[in-house]
C-alpha positions as a LaTeX table, in Angstrom:
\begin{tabular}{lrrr}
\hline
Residue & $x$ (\AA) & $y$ (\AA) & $z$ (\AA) \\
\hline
Unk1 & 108.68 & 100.19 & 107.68 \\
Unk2 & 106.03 & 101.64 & 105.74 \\
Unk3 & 108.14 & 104.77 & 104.43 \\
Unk4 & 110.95 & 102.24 & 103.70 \\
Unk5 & 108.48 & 100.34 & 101.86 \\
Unk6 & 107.23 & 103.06 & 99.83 \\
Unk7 & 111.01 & 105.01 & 98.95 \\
Unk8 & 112.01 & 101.41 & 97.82 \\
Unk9 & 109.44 & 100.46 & 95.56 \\
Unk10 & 109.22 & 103.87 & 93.88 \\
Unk11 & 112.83 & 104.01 & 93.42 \\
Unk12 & 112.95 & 100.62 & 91.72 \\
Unk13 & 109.59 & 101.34 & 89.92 \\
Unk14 & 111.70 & 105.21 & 88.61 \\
Unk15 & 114.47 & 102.70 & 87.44 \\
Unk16 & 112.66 & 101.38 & 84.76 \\
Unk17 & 112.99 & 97.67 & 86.69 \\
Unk18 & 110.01 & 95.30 & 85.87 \\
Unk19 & 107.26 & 95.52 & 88.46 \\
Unk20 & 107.61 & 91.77 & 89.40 \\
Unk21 & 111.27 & 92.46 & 89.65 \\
Unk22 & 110.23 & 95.52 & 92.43 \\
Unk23 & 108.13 & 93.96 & 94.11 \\
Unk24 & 110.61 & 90.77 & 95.09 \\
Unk25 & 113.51 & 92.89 & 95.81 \\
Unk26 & 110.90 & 95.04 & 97.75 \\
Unk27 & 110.36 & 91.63 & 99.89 \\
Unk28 & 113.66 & 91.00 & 100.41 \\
Unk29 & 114.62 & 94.62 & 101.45 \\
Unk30 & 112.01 & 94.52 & 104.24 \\
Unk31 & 113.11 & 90.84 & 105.19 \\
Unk32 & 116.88 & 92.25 & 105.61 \\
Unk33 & 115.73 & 95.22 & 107.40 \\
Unk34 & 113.48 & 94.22 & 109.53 \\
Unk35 & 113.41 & 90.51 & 110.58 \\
Unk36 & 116.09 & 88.54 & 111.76 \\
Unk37 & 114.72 & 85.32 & 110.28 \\
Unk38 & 115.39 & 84.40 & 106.84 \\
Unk39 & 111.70 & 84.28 & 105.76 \\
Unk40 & 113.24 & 84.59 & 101.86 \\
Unk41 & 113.55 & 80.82 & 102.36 \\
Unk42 & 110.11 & 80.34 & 102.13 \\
Unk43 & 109.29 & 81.59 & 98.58 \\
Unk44 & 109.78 & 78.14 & 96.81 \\
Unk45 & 106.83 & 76.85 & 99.15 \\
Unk46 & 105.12 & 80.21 & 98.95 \\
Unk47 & 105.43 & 79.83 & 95.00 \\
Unk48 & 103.92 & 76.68 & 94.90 \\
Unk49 & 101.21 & 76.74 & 96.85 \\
Unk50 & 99.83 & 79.47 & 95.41 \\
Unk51 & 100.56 & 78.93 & 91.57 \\
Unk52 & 98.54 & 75.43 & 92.05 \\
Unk53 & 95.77 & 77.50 & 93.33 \\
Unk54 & 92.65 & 76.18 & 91.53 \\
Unk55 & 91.38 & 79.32 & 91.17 \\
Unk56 & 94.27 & 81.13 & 89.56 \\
Unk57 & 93.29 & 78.64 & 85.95 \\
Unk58 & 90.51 & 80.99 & 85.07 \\
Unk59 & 93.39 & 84.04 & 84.24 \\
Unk60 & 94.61 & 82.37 & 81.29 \\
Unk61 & 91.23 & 80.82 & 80.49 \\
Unk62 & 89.85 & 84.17 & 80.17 \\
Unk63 & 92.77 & 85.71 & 78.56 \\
Unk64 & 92.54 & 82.95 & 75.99 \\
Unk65 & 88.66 & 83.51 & 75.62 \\
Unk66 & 89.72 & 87.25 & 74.55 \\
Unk67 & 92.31 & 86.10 & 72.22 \\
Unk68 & 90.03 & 83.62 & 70.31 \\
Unk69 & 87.41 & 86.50 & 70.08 \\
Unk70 & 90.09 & 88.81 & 68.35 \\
Unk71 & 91.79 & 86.49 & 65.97 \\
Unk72 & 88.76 & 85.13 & 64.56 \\
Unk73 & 86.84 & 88.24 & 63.66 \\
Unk74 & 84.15 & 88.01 & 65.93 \\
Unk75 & 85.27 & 91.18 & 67.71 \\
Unk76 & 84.85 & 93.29 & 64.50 \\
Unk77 & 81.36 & 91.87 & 63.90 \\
Unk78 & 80.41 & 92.76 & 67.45 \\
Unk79 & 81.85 & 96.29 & 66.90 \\
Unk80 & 79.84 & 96.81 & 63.39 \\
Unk81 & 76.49 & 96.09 & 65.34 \\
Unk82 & 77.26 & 98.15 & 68.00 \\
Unk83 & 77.88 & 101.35 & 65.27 \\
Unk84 & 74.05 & 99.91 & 63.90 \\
Unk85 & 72.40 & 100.29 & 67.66 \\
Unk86 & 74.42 & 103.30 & 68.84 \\
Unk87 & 75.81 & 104.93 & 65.82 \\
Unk88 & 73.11 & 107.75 & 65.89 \\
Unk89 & 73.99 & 109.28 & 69.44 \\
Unk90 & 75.66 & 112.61 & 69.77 \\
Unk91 & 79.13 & 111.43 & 68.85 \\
Unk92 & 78.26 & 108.94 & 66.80 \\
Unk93 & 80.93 & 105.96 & 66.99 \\
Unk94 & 82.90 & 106.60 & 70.41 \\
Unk95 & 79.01 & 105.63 & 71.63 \\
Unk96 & 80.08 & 101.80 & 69.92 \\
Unk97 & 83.41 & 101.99 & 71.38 \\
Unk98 & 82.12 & 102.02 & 74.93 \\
Unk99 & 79.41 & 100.05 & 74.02 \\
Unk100 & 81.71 & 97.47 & 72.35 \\
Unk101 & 84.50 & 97.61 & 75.36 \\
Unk102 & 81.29 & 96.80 & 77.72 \\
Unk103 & 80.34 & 93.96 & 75.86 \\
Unk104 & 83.75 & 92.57 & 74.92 \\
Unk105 & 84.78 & 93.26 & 79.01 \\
Unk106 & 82.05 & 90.58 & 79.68 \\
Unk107 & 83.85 & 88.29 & 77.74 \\
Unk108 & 87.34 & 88.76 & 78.21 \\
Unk109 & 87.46 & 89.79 & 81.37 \\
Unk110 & 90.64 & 92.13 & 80.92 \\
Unk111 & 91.06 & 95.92 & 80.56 \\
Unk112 & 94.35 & 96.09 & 78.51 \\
Unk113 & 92.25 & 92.80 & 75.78 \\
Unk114 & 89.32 & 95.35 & 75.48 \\
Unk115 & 91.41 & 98.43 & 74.56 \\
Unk116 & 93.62 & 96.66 & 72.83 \\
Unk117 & 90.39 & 94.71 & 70.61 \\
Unk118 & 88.10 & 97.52 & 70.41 \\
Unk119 & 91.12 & 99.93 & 69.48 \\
Unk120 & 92.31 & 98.04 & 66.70 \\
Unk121 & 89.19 & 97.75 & 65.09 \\
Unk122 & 87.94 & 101.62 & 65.67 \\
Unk123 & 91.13 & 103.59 & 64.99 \\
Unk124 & 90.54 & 103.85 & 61.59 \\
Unk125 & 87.31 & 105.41 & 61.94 \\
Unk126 & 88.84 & 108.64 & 63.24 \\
Unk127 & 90.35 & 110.79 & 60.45 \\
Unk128 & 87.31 & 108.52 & 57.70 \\
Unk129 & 84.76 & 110.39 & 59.68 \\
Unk130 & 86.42 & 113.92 & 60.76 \\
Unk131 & 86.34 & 113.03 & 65.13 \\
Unk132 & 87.68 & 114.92 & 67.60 \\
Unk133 & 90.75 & 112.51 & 67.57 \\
Unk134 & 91.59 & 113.30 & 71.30 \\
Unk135 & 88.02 & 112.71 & 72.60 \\
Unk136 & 87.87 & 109.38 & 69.99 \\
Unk137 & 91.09 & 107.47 & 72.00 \\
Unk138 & 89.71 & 108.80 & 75.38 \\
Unk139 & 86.94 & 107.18 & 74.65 \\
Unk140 & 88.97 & 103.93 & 73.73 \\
Unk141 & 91.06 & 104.23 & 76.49 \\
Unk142 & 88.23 & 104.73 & 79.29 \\
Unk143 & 85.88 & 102.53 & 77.65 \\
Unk144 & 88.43 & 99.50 & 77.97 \\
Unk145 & 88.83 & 100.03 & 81.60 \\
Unk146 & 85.61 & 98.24 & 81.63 \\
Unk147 & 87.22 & 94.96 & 81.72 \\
Unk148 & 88.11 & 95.22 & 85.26 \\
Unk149 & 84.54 & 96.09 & 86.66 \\
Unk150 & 82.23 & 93.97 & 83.90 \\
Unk151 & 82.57 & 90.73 & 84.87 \\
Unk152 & 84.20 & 88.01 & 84.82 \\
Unk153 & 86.44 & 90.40 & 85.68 \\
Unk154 & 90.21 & 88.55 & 86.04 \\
Unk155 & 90.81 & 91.26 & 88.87 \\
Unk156 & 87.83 & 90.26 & 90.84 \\
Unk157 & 88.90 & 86.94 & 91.07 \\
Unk158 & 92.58 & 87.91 & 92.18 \\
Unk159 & 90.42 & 90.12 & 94.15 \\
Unk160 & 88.43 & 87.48 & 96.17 \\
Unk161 & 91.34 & 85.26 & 96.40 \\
Unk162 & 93.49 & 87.82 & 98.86 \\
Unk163 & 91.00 & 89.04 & 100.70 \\
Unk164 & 88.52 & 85.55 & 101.00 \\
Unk165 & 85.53 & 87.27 & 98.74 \\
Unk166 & 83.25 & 85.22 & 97.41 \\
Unk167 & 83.89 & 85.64 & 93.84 \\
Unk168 & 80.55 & 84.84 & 92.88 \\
Unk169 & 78.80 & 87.84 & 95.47 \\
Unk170 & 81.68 & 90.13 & 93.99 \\
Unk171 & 80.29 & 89.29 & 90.17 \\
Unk172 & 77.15 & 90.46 & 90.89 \\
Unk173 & 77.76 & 93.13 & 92.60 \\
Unk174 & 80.53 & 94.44 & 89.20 \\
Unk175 & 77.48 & 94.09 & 86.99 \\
Unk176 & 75.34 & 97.43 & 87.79 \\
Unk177 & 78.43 & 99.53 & 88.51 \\
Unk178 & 79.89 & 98.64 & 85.24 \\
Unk179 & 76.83 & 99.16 & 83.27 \\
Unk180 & 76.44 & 102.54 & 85.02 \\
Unk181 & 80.13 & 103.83 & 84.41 \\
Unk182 & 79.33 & 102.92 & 80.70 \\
Unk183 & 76.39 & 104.62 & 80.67 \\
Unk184 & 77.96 & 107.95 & 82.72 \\
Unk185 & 80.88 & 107.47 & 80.11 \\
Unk186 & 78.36 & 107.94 & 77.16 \\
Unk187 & 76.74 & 110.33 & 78.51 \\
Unk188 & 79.75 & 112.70 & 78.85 \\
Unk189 & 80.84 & 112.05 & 75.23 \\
Unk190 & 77.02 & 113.40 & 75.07 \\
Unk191 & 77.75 & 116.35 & 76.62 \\
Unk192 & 80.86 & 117.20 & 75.13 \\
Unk193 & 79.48 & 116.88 & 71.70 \\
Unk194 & 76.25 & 118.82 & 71.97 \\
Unk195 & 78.53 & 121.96 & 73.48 \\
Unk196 & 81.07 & 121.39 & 70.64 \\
Unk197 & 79.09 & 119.77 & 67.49 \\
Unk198 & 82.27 & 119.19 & 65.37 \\
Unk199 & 83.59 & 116.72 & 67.85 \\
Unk200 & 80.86 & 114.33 & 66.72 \\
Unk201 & 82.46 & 113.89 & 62.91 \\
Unk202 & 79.91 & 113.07 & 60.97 \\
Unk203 & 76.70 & 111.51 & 61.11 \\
Unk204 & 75.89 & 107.97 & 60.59 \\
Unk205 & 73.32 & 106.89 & 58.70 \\
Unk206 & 71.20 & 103.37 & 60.17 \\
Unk207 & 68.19 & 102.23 & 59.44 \\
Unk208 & 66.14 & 99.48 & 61.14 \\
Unk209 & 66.93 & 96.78 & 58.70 \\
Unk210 & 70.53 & 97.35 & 58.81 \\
Unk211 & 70.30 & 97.43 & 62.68 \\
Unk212 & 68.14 & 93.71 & 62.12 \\
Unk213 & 70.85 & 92.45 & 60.10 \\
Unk214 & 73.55 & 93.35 & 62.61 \\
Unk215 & 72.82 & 91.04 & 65.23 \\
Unk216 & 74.28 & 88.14 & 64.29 \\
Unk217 & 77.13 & 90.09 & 64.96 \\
Unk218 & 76.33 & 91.21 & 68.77 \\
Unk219 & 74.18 & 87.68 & 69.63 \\
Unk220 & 77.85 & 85.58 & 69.48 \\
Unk221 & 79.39 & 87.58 & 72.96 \\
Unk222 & 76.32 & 88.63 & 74.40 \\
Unk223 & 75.88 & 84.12 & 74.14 \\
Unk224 & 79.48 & 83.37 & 76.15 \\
Unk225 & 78.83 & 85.70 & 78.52 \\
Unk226 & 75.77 & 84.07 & 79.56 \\
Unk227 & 77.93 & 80.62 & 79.40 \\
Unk228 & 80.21 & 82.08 & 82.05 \\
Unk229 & 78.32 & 84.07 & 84.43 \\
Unk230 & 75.01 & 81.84 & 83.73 \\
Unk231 & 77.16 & 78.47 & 84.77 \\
Unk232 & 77.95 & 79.94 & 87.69 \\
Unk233 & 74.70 & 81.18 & 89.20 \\
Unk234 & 73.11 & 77.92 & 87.83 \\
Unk235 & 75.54 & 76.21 & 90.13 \\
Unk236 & 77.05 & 73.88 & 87.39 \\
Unk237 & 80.43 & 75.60 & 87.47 \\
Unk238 & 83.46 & 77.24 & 89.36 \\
Unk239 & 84.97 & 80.64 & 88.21 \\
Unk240 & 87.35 & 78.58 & 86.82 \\
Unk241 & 85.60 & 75.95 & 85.34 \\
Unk242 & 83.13 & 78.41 & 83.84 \\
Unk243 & 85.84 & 80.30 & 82.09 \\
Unk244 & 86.87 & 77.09 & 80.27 \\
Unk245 & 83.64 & 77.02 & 79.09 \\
Unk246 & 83.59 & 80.29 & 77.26 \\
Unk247 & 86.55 & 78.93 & 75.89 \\
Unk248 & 84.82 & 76.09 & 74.13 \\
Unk249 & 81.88 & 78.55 & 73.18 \\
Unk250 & 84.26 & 81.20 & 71.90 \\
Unk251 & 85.85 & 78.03 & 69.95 \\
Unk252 & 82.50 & 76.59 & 68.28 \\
Unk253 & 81.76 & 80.46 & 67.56 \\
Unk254 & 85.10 & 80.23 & 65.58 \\
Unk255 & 84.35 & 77.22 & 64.09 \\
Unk256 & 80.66 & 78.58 & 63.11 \\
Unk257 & 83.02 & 81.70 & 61.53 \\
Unk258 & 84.59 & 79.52 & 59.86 \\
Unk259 & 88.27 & 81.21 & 61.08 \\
Unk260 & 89.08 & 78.23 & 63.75 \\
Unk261 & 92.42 & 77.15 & 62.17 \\
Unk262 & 95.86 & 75.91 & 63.28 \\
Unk263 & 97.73 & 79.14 & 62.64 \\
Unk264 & 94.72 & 81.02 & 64.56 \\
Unk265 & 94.96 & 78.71 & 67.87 \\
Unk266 & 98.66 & 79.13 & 67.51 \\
Unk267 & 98.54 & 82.80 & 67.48 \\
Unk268 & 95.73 & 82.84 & 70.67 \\
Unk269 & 97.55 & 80.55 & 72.69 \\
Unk270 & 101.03 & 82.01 & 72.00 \\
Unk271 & 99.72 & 85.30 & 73.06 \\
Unk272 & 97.87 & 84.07 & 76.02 \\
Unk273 & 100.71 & 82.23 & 77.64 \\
Unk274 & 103.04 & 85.79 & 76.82 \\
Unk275 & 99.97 & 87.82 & 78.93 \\
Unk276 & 99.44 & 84.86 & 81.73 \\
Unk277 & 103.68 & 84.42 & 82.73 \\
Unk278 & 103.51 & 87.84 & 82.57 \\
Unk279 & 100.69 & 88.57 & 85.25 \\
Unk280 & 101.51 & 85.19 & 87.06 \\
Unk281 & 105.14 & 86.17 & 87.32 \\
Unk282 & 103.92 & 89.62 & 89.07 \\
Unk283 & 100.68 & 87.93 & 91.12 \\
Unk284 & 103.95 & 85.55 & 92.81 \\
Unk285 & 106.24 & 87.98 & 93.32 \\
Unk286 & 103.15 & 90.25 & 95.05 \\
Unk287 & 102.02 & 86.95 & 97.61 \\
Unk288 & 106.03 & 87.27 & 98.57 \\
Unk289 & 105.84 & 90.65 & 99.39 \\
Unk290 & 102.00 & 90.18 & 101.50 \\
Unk291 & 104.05 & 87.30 & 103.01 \\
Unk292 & 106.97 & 89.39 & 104.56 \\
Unk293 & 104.56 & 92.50 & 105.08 \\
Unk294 & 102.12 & 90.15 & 107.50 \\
Unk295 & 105.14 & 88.10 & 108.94 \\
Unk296 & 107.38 & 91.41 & 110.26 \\
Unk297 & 104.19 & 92.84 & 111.35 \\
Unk298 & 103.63 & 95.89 & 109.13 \\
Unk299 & 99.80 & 95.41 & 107.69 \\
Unk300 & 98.51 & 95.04 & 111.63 \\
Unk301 & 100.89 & 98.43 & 112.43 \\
Unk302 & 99.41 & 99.82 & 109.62 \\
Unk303 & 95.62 & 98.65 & 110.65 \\
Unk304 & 96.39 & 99.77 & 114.36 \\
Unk305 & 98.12 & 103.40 & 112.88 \\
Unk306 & 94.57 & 104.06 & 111.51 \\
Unk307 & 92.46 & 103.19 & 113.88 \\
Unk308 & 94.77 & 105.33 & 116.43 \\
Unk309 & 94.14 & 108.52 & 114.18 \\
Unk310 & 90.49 & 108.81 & 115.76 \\
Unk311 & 89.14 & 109.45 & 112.08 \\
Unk312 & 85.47 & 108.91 & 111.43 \\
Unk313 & 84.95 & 105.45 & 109.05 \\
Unk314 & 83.84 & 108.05 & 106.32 \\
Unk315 & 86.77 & 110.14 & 106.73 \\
Unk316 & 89.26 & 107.22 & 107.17 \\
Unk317 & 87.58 & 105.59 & 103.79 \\
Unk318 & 88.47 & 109.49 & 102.03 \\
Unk319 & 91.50 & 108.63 & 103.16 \\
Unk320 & 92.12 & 105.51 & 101.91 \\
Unk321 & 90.62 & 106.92 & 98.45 \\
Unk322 & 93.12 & 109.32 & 98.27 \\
Unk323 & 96.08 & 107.12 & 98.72 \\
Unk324 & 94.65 & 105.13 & 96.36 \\
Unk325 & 94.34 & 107.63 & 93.17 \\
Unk326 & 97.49 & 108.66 & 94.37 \\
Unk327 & 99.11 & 105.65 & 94.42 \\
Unk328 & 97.04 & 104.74 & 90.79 \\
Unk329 & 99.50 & 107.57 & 88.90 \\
Unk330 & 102.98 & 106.00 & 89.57 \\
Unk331 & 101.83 & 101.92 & 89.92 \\
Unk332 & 100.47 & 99.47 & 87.44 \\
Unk333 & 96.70 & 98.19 & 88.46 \\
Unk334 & 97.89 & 94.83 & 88.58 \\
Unk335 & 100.87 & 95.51 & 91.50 \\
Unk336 & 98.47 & 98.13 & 92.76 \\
Unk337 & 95.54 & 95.62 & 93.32 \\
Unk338 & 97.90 & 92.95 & 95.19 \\
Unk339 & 100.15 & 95.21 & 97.29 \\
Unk340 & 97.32 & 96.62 & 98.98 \\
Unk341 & 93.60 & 94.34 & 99.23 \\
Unk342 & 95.54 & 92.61 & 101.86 \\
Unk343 & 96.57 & 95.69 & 103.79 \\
Unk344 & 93.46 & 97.33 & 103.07 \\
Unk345 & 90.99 & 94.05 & 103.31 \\
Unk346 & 91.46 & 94.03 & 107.15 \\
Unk347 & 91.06 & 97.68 & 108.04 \\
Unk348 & 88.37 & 98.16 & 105.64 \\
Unk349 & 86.34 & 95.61 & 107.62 \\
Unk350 & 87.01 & 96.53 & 111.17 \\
Unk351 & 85.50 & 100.35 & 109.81 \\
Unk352 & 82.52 & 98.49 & 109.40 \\
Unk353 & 82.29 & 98.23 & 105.64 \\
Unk354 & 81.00 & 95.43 & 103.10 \\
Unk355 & 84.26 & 94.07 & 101.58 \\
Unk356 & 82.39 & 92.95 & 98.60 \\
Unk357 & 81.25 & 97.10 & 98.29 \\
Unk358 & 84.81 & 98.11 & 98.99 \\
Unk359 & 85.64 & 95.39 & 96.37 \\
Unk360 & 83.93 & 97.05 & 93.49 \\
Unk361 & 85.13 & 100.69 & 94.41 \\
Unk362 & 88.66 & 99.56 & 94.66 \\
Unk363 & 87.99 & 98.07 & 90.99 \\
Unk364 & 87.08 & 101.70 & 89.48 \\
Unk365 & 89.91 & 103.33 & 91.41 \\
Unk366 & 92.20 & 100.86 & 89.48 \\
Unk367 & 90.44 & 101.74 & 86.35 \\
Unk368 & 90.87 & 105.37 & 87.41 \\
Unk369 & 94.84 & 104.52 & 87.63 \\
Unk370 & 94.96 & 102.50 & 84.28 \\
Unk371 & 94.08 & 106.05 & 82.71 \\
Unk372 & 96.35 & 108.59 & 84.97 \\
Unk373 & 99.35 & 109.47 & 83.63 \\
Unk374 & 102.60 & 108.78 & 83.84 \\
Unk375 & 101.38 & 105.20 & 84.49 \\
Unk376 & 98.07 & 104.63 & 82.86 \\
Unk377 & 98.76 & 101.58 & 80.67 \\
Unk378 & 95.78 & 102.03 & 78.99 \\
Unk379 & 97.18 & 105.22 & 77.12 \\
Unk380 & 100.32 & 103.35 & 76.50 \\
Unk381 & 97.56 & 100.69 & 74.55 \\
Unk382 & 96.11 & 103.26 & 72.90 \\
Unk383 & 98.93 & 105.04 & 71.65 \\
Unk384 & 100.51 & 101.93 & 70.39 \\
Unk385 & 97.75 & 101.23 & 68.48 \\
Unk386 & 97.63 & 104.30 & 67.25 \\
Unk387 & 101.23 & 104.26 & 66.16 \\
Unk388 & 101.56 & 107.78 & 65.55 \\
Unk389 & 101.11 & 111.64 & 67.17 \\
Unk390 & 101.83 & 111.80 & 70.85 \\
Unk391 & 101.27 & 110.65 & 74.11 \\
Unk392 & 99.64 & 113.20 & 75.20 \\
Unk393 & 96.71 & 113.74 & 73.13 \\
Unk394 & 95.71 & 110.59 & 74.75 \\
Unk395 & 95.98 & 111.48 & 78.31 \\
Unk396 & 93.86 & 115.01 & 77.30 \\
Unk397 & 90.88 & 112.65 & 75.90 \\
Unk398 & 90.68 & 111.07 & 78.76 \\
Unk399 & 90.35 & 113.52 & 81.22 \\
Unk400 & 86.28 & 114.02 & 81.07 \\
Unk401 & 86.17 & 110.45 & 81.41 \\
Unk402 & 88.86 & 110.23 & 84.87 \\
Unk403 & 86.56 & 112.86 & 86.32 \\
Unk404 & 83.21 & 110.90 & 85.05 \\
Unk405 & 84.81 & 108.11 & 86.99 \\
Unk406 & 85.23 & 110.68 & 90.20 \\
Unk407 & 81.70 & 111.36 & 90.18 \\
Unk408 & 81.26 & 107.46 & 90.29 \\
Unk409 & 83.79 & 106.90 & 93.18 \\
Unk410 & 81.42 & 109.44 & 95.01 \\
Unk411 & 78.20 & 107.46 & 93.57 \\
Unk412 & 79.44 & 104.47 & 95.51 \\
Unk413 & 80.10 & 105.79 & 98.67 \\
Unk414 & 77.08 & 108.00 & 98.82 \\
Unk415 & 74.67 & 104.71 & 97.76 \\
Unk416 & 76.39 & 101.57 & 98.24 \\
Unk417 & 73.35 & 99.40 & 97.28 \\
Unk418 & 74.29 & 100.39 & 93.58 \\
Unk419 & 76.65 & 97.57 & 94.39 \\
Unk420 & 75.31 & 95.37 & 96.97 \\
Unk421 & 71.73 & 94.97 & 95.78 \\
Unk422 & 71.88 & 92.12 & 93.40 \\
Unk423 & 74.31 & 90.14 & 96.01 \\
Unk424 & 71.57 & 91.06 & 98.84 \\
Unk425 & 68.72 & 90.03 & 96.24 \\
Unk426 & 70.73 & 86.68 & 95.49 \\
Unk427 & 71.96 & 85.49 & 98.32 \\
Unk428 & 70.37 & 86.89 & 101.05 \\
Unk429 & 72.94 & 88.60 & 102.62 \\
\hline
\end{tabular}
């Protein structure tokens, strides 16, 4: 079943077919195959149980949130402060890129929004200030990863839904990994540019009261995200309900920017219900597939297979790693992160391990994939932006910064507490 599985969906993913597409005719093959019952019959009520999921409204309340950031200029602002604060590090400007992907990722809650935001307004920067251009979109490209790990984190949510996370615990447990993957990211474009000087273009020139008279411009995000994740440790809000309320901050922020107009809210919410049928469409189509996949048996044949290899719960997890960044160059993180928490969720517990720990590794493995060629949409973001050169000078600036995110992956398993100490501190646990 399992090889079936795989030669299917890689055939249909090599076809060029949509990756909502795969995954439903993936469901259907194994249904054919392997069960005599017509379990297809069951995707109308399988479709609407889980599209009226309460907690599924915070994806295009975030996704909104980012829009309304971008379109009414608050995005640059927070970018220009970050150059102020961070502009006079080795490297000089891909410092504010990560910096401004970390602090737009607590936002918007997206990777592909932050790359997309940050890139737009940092591109031109490149060739004005003489950049290694390859290290300069790595940088953009691995610093908008962030979106999946910062929270709110849209893929922490989808993440607590499969498995039955607590969404909350999983929040607080993104928040120190993220900041430290920021932090090991800026520290490598550190490195790179004290061996190689010329990378760092050239110098920019702050001084404290132009750093002073920049933060009106970093005060705005750094406000919604403590509407969101505040609301929710307060207890006065849901996921859900708290992204809606960054919604009406990021809409009074517009209004205090005096860029909330018709044609603006048209544009955000035109682009945020393309991005939500988009990842809806493939979140359905992924619940069909767990569906069949539990119903003709494979996940517990899968669980059992593991267990009968006799592997330590450290070797079985290296395991599991390497399918993973495997898996992460030929599948989009979206497909990636439903097709397998639910096979993973179960044997990941039975080994003994936290699955709000194996939650936040499994998010910087998918930010690992969103920068791996051939698949890494990230460089496809990057490179559209950039609308010229190739391809490939993207996926050669981010190489420092896939291995940076090795050394992490290793981080995590060596001291989990870098992710479990602020849900142990809150909650007891």
């Amino acid at each position: 079943m399992l090889i079936h599985a795989v030669i299917v969906l890689m055939g249909l993913v090599a076809l060029g077919i949509p990756i909502a597409a795969a995954l439903g005719w993936l469901a259907l093959s194994l249904n054919f195959t392997f069960s005599s019952s017509p379990l297809y019959l069951a995707l109308g009520d399988i479709a609407w149980q889980n599209s009226t999921e309460f907690l599924l409204v915070a994806i295009p309340m975030f996704v909104l949130l980012g829009e309304i950031l971008l379109r009414s200029g608050i995005a640059s602002k927070m970018y220009e402060g970050m150059v102020q604060w961070l502009g006079w590090l080795p490297g000089g400007l891909m410092h504010s890129n990560i910096g401004a992907c970390s602090l737009f990722a607590a936002t918007s809650g997206s990777s592909v929004a932050t790359a997309a935001t940050i890139g737009t307004v940092a591109l031109p920067e490149v060739n004005k200030r003489k950049y290694n251009e390859r290290l300069f979109l790595g940088t953009l490209a691995a610093g908008g990863t962030l979106g999946i790990l910062i929270p709110p984190s849209i893929n922490l949510i989808l993440y607590g839904l499969l498995t039955d996370t607590s969404v909350p615990e999983l929040y607080l447990a993104g928040f120190l990994p993220g900041m430290l993957l920021a932090g090991l990211f800026m520290l490598t474009v550190i490195i790179a540019c004290t061996f190689k000087k010329s990378w760092g273009g050239t110098k920019v020139e702050v001084t404290w009261s132009s750093r002073i008279a920049s933060l009106p411009g970093l005060v705005p995000p750094l406000g919604i995200f403590v509407v969101v994740v505040g609301s929710i440790y307060a207890g006065l809000a849901t996921p859900t309900e708290a992204a809606s309320l960054g919604v009406v901050a990021a809409m009074a922020l517009a209004a205090a920017n005096k860029s909330l107009t018709i044609e603006m809210l048209k544009g955000a919410i035109e682009g945020t219900m393309r991005t939500t049928a988009m990842i809806m469409l493939i979140i359905l189509a992924a619940i069909f597939l767990n569906f069949i996949l539990a119903t003709i048996g494979l996940t517990q044949a899968l669980t059992q297979f593991i267990i009968s290899l006799g592997l330590s719960p450290f070797e079985t997890m290296l395991m599991i790693i390497g399918f993973l960044i495997l898996l992460g160059c030929f599948m989009e993180t979206l497909s990636m992160l439903l097709t397998t928490a639910p096979l993973l969720a179960p044997i990941i517990i039975q080994l003994g391990y936290d699955p709000v720990w194996f939650g936040i590794l499994l998010m910087v493995l998918l930010e690992t994939a969103l920068i791996t060629p051939p698949i890494g949409i990230n460089l496809y973001v990057v490179q559209g932006i950039r609308k010229s050169g190739r391809l490939n000078d993207v996926m050669i600036g981010t190489l420092p910064f896939v291995l940076t995110m090795f050394v992490m992956i290793g981080m995590l398993l060596a001291f989990p507490q870098i992710a479990l100490w602020l849900p142990e501190l809150v909650y007891s646990r």
